[in-house]
BADRENFI-599621 format. One record per residue: residue number from 1; x, y, z of N, C-alpha, C, O, CB in turn; residue in three letters. Coordinates in pm, whole numbers. Glycine has a CB too. Example, Ala and Ser with C-alpha at 12.3 -4.5 7.8 and 13.67 -1.06 7.14 Angstrom:
! BADRENFI-599621
{n->1	nu->1319	nv->-569	nw->780	cau->1230	cav->-450	caw->780	cu->1320	cv->-330	cw->780	ou->1424	ov->-332	ow->846	cbu->1131	cbv->-447	cbw->905	res->ALA}
{n->2	nu->1285	nv->-225	nw->708	cau->1367	cav->-106	caw->714	cu->1290	cv->3	cw->787	ou->1341	ov->114	ow->804	cbu->1408	cbv->-60	cbw->572	res->SER}
END
This chain:
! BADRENFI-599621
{n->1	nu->-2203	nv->4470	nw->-12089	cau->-2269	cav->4523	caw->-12206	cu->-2192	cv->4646	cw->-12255	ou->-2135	ov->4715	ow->-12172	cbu->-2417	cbv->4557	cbw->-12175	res->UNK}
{n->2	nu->-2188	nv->4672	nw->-12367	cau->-2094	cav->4766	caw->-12400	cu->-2212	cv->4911	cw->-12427	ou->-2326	ov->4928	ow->-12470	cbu->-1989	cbv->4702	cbw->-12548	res->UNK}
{n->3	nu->-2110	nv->4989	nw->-12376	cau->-2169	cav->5162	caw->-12371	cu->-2261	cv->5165	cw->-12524	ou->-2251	ov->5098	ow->-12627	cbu->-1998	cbv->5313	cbw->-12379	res->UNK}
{n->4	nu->-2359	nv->5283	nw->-12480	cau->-2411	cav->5315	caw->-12607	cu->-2336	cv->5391	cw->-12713	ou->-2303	ov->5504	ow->-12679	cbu->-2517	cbv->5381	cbw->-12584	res->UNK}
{n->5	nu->-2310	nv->5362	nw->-12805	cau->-2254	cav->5404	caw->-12909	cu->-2074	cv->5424	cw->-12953	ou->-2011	ov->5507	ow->-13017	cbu->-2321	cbv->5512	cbw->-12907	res->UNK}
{n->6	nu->-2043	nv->5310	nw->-12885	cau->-1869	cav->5318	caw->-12830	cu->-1810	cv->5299	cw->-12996	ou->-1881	ov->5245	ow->-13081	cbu->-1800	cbv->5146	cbw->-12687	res->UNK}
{n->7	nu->-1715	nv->5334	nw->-13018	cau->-1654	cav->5308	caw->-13109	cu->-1528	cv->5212	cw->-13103	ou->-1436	ov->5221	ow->-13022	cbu->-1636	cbv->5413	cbw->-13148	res->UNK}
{n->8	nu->-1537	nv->5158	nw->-13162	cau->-1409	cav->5020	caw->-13171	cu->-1304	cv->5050	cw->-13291	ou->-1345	ov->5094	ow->-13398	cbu->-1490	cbv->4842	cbw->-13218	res->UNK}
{n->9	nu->-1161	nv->5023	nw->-13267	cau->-1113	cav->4978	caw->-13390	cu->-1055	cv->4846	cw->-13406	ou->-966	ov->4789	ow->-13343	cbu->-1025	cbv->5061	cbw->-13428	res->UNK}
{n->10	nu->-1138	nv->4804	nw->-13522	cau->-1091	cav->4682	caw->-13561	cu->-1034	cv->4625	cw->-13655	ou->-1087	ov->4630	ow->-13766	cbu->-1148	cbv->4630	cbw->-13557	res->UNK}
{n->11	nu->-872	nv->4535	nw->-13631	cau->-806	cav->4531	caw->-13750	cu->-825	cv->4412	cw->-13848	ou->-860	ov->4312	ow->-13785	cbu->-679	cbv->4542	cbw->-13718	res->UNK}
{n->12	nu->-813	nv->4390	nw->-13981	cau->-861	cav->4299	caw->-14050	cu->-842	cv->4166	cw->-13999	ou->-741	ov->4122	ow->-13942	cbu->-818	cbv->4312	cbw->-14164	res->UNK}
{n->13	nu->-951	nv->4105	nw->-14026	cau->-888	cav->3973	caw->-13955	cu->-875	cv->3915	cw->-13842	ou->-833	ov->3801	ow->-13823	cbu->-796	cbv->3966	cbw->-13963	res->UNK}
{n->14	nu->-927	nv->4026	nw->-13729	cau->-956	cav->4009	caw->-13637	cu->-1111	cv->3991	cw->-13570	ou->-1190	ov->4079	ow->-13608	cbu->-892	cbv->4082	cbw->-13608	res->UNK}
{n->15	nu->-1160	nv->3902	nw->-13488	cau->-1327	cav->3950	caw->-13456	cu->-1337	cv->4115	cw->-13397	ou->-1235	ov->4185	ow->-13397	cbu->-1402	cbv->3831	cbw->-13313	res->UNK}
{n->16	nu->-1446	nv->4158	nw->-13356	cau->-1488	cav->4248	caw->-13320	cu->-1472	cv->4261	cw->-13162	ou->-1439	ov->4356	ow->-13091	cbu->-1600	cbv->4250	cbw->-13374	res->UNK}
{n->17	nu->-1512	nv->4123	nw->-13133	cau->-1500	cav->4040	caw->-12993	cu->-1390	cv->4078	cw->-12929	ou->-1378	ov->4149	ow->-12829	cbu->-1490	cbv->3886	cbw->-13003	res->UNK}
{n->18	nu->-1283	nv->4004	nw->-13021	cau->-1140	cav->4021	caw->-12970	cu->-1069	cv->4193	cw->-12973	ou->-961	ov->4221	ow->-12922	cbu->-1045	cbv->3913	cbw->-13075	res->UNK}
{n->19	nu->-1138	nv->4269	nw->-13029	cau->-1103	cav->4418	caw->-13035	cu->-1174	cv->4495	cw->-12886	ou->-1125	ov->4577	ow->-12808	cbu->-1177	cbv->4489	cbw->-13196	res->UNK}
{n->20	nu->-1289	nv->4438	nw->-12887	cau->-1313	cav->4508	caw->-12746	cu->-1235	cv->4443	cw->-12642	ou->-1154	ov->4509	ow->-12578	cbu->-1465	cbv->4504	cbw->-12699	res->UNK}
{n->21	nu->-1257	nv->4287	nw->-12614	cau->-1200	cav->4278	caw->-12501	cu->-1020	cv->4307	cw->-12479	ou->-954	ov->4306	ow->-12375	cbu->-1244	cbv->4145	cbw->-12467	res->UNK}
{n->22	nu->-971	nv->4337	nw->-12649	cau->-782	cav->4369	caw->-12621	cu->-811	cv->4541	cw->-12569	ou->-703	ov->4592	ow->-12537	cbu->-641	cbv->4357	cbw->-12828	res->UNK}
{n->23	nu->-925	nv->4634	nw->-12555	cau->-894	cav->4766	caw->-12447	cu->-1000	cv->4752	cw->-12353	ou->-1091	ov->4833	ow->-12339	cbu->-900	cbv->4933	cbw->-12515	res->UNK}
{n->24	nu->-985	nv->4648	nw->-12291	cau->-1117	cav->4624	caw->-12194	cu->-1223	cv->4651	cw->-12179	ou->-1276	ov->4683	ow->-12072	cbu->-1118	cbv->4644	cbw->-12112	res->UNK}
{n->25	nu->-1299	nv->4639	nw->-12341	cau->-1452	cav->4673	caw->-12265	cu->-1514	cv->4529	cw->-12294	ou->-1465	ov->4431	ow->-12350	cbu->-1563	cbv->4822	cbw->-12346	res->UNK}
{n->26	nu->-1620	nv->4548	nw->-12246	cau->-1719	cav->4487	caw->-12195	cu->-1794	cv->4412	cw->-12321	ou->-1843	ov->4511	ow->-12377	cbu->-1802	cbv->4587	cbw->-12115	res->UNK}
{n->27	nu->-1831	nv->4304	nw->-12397	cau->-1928	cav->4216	caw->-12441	cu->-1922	cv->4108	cw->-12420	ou->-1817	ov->4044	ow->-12407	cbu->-1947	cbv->4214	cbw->-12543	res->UNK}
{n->28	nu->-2082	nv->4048	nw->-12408	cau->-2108	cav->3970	caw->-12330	cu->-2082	cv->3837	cw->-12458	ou->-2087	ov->3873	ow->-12575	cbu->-2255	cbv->4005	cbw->-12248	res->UNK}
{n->29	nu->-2060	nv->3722	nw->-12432	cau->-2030	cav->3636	caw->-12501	cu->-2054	cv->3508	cw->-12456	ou->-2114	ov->3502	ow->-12349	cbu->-1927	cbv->3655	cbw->-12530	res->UNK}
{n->30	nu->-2019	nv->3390	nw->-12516	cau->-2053	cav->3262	caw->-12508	cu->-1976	cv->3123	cw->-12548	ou->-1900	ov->3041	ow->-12496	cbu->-2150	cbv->3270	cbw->-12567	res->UNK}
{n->31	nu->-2031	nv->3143	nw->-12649	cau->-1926	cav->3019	caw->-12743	cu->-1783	cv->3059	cw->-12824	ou->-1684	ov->2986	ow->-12822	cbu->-2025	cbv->2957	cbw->-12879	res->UNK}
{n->32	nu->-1790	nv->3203	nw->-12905	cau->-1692	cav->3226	caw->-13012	cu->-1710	cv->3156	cw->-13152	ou->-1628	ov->3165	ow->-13244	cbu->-1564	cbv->3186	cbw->-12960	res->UNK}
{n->33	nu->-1858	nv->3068	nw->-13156	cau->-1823	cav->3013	caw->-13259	cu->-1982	cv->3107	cw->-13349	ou->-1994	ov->3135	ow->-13468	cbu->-1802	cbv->2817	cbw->-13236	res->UNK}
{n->34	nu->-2048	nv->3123	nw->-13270	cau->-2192	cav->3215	caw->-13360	cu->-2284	cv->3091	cw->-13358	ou->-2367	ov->3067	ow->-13446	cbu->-2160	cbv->3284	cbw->-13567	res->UNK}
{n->35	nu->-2259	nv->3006	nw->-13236	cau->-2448	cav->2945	caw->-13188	cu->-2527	cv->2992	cw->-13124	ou->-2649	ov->3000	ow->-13143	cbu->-2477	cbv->2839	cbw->-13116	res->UNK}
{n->36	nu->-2434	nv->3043	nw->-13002	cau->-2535	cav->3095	caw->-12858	cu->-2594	cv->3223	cw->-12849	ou->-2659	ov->3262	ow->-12752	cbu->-2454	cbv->3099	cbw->-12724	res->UNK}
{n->37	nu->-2569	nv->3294	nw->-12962	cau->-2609	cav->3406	caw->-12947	cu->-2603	cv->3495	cw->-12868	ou->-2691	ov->3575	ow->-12899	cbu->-2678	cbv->3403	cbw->-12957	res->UNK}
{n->38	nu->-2546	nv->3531	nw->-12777	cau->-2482	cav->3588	caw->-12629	cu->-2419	cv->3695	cw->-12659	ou->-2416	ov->3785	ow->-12576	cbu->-2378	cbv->3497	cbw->-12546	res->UNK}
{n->39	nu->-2354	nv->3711	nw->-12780	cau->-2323	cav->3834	caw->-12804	cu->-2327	cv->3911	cw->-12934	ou->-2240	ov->3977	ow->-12992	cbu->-2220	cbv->3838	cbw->-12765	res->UNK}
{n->40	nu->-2451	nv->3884	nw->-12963	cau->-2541	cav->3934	caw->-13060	cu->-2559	cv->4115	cw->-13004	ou->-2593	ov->4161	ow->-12895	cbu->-2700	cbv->3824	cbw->-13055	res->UNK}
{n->41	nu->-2520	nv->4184	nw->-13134	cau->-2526	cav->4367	caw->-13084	cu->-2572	cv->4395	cw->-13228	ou->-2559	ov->4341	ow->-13338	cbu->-2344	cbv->4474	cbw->-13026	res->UNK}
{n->42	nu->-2645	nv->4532	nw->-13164	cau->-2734	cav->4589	caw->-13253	cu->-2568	cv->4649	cw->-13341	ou->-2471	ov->4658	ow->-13266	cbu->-2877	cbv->4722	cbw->-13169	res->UNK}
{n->43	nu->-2544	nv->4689	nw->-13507	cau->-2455	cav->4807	caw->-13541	cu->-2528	cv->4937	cw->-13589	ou->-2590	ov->4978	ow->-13687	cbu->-2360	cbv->4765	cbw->-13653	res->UNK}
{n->44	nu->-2489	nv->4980	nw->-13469	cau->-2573	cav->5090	caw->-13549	cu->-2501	cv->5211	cw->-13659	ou->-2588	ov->5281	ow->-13710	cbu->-2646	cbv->5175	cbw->-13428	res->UNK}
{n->45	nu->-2394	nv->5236	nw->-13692	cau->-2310	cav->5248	caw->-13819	cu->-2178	cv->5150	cw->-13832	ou->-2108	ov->5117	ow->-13737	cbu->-2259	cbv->5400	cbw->-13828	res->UNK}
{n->46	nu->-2161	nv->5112	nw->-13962	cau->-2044	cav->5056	caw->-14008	cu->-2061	cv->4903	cw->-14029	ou->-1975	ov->4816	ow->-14017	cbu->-1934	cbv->5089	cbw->-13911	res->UNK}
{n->47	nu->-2175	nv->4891	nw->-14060	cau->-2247	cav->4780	caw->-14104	cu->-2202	cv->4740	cw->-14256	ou->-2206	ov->4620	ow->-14282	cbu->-2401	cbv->4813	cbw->-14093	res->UNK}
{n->48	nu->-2161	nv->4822	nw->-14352	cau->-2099	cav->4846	caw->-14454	cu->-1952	cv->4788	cw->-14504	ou->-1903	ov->4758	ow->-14613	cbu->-2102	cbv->4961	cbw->-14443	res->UNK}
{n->49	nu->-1910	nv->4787	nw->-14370	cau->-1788	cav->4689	caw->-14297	cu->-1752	cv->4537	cw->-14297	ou->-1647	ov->4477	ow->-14320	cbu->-1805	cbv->4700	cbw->-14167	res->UNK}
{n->50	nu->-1871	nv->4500	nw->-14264	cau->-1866	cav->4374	caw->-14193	cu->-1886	cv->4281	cw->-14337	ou->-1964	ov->4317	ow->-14425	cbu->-1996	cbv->4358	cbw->-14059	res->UNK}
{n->51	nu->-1816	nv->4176	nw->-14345	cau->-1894	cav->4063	caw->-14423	cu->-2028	cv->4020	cw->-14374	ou->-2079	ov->4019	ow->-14262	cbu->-1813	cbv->3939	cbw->-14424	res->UNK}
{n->52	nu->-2074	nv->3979	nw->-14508	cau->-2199	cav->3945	caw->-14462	cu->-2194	cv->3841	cw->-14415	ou->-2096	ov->3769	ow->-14436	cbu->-2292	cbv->3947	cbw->-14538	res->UNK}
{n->53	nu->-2325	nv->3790	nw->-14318	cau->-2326	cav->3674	caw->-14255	cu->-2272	cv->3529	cw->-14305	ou->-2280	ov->3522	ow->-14427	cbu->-2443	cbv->3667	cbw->-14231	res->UNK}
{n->54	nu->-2227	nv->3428	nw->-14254	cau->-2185	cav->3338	caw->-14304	cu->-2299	cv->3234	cw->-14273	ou->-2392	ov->3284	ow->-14211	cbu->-2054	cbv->3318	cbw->-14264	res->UNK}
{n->55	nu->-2311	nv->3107	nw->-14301	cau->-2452	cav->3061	caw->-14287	cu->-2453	cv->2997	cw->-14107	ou->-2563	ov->2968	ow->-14060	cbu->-2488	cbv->2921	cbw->-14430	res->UNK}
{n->56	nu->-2366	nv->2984	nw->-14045	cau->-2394	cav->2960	caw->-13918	cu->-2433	cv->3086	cw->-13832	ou->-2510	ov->3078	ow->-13736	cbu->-2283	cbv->2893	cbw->-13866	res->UNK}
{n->57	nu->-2382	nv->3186	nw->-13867	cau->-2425	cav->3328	caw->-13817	cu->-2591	cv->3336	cw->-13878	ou->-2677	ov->3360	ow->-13793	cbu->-2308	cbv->3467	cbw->-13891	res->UNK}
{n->58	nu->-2637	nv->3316	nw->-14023	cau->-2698	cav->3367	caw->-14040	cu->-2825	cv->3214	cw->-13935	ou->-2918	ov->3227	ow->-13856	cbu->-2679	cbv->3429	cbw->-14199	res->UNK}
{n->59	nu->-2790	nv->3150	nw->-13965	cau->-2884	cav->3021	caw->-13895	cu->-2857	cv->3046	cw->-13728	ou->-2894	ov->2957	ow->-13651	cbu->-2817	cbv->2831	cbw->-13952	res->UNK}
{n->60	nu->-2805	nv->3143	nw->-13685	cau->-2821	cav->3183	caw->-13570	cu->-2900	cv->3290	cw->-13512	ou->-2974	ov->3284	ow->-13414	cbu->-2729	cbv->3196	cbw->-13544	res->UNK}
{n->61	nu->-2871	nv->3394	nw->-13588	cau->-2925	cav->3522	caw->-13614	cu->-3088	cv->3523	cw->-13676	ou->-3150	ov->3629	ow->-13664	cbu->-2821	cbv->3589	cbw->-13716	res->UNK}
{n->62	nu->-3157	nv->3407	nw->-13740	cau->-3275	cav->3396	caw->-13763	cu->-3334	cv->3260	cw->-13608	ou->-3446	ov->3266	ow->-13559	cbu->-3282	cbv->3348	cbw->-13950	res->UNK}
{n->63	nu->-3263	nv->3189	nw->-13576	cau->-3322	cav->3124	caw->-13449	cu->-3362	cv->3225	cw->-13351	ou->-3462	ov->3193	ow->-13287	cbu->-3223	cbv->3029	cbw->-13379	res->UNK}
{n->64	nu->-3319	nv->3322	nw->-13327	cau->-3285	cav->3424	caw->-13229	cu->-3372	cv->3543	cw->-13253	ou->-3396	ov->3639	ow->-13181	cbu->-3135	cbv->3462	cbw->-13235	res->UNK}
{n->65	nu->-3420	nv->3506	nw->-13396	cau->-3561	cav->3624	caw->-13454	cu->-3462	cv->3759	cw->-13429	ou->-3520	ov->3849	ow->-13368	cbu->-3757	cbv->3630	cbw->-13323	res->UNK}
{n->66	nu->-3298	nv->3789	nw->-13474	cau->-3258	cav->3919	caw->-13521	cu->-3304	cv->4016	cw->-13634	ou->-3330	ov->3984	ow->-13750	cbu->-3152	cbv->3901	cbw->-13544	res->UNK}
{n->67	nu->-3309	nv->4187	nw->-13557	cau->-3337	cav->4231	caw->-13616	cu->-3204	cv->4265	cw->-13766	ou->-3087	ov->4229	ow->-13777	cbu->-3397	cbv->4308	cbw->-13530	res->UNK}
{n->68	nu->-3269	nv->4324	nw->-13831	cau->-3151	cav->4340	caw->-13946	cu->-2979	cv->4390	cw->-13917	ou->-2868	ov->4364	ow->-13965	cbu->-3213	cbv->4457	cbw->-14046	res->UNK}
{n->69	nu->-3041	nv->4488	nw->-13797	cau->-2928	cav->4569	caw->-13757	cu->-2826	cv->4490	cw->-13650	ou->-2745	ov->4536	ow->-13569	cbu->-2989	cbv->4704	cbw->-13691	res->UNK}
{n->70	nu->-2863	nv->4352	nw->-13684	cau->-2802	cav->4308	caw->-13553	cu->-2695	cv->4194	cw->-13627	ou->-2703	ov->4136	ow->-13735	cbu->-2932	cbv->4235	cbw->-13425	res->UNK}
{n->71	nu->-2580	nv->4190	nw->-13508	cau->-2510	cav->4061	caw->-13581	cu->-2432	cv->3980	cw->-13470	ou->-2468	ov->4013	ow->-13357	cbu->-2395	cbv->4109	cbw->-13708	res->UNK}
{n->72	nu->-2365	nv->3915	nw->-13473	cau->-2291	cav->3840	caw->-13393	cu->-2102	cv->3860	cw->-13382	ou->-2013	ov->3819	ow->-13456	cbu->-2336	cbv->3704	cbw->-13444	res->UNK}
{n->73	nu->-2099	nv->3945	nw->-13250	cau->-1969	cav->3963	caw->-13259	cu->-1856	cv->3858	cw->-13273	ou->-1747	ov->3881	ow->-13325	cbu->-1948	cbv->4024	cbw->-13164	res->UNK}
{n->74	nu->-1894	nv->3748	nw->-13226	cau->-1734	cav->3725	caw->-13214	cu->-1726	cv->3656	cw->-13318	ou->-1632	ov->3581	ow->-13290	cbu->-1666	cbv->3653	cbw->-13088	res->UNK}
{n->75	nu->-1755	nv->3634	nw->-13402	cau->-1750	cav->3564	caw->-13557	cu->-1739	cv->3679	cw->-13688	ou->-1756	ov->3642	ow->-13804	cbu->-1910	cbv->3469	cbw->-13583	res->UNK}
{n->76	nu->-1708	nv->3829	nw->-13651	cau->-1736	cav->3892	caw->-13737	cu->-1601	cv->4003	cw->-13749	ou->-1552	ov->4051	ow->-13647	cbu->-1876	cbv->3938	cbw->-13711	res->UNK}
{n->77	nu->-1544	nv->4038	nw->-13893	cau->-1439	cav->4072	caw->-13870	cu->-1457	cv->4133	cw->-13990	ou->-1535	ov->4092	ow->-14077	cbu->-1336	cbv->3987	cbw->-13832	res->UNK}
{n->78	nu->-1366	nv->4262	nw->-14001	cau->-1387	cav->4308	caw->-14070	cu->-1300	cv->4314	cw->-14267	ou->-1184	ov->4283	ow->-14295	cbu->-1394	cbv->4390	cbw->-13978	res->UNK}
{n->79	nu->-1402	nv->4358	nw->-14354	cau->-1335	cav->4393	caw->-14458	cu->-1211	cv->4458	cw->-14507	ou->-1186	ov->4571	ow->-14465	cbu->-1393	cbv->4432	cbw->-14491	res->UNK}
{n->80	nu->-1141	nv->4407	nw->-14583	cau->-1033	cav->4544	caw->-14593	cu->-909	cv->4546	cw->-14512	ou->-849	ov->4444	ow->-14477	cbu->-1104	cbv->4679	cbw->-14544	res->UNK}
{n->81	nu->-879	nv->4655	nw->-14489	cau->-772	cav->4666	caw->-14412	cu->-774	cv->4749	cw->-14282	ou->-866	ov->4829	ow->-14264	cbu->-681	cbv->4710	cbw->-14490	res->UNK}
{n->82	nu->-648	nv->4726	nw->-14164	cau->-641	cav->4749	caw->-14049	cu->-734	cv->4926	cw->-14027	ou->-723	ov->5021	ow->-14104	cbu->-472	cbv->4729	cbw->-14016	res->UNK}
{n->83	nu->-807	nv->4920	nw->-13916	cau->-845	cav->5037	caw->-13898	cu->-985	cv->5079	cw->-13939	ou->-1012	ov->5194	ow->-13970	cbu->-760	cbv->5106	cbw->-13953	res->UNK}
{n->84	nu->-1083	nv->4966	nw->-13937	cau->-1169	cav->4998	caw->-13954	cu->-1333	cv->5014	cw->-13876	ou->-1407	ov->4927	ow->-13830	cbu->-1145	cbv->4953	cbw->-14029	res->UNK}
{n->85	nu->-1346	nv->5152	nw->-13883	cau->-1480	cav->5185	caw->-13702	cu->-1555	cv->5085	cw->-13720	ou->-1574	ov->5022	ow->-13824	cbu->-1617	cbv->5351	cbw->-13681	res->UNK}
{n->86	nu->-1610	nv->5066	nw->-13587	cau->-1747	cav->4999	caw->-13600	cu->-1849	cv->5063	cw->-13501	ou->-1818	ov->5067	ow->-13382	cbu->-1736	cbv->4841	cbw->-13571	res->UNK}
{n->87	nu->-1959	nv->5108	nw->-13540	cau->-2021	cav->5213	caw->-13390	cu->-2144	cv->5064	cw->-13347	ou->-2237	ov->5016	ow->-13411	cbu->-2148	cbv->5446	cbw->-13458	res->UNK}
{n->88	nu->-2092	nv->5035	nw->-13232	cau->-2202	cav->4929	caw->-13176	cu->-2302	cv->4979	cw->-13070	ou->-2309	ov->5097	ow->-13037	cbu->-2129	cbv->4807	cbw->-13108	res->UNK}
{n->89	nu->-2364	nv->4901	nw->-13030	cau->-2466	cav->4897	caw->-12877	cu->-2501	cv->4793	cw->-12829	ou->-2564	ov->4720	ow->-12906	cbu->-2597	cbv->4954	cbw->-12878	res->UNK}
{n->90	nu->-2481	nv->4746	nw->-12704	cau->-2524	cav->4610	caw->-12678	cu->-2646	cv->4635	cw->-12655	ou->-2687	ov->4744	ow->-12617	cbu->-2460	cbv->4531	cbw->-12572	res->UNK}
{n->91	nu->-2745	nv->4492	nw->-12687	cau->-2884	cav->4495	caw->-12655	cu->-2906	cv->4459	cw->-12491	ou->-3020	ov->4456	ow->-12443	cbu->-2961	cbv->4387	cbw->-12756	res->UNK}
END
């Protein structure tokens, strides 16, 4: 589970997933594809970031009764360009 309030950097185009585990931390995971929900994390800033859900995320993320603040890492990557925070918390 990843620390409370860790900061990540993540470069475009990449999941979020793949940014923690390339400096070894810790989220918990499953599929990679956004069914199993396994590594569903609260954001608690930089939500602003992220594309919004795509409809298998979002048909995951409502099976799973997520709260708003929550999303699915390893399907989620960010806007823009290289270098952008994401402040997470695993549930």
């Amino acid at each position: 589970m990843l620390p409370e309030h860790k900061v990540y950097e993540v470069a475009a185009g990449d999941s979020v997933l793949n940014a923690v585990e390339a400096v070894n931390g810790e989220l918990p995971f499953g599929c990679h594809h956004g069914t199993c929900s396994t590594c569903m994390t609260r954001v608690v800033s930089g939500m602003e970031n992220l594309d919004p859900p795509n409809e298998q995320e979002k048909s995951t993320l409502s099976d799973f009764d997520a709260e708003p603040d929550q999303r699915l890492m390893c399907c989620r990557d960010p806007r823009g360009h290289h270098g952008r925070l994401f402040v997470v918390t695993g549930e």
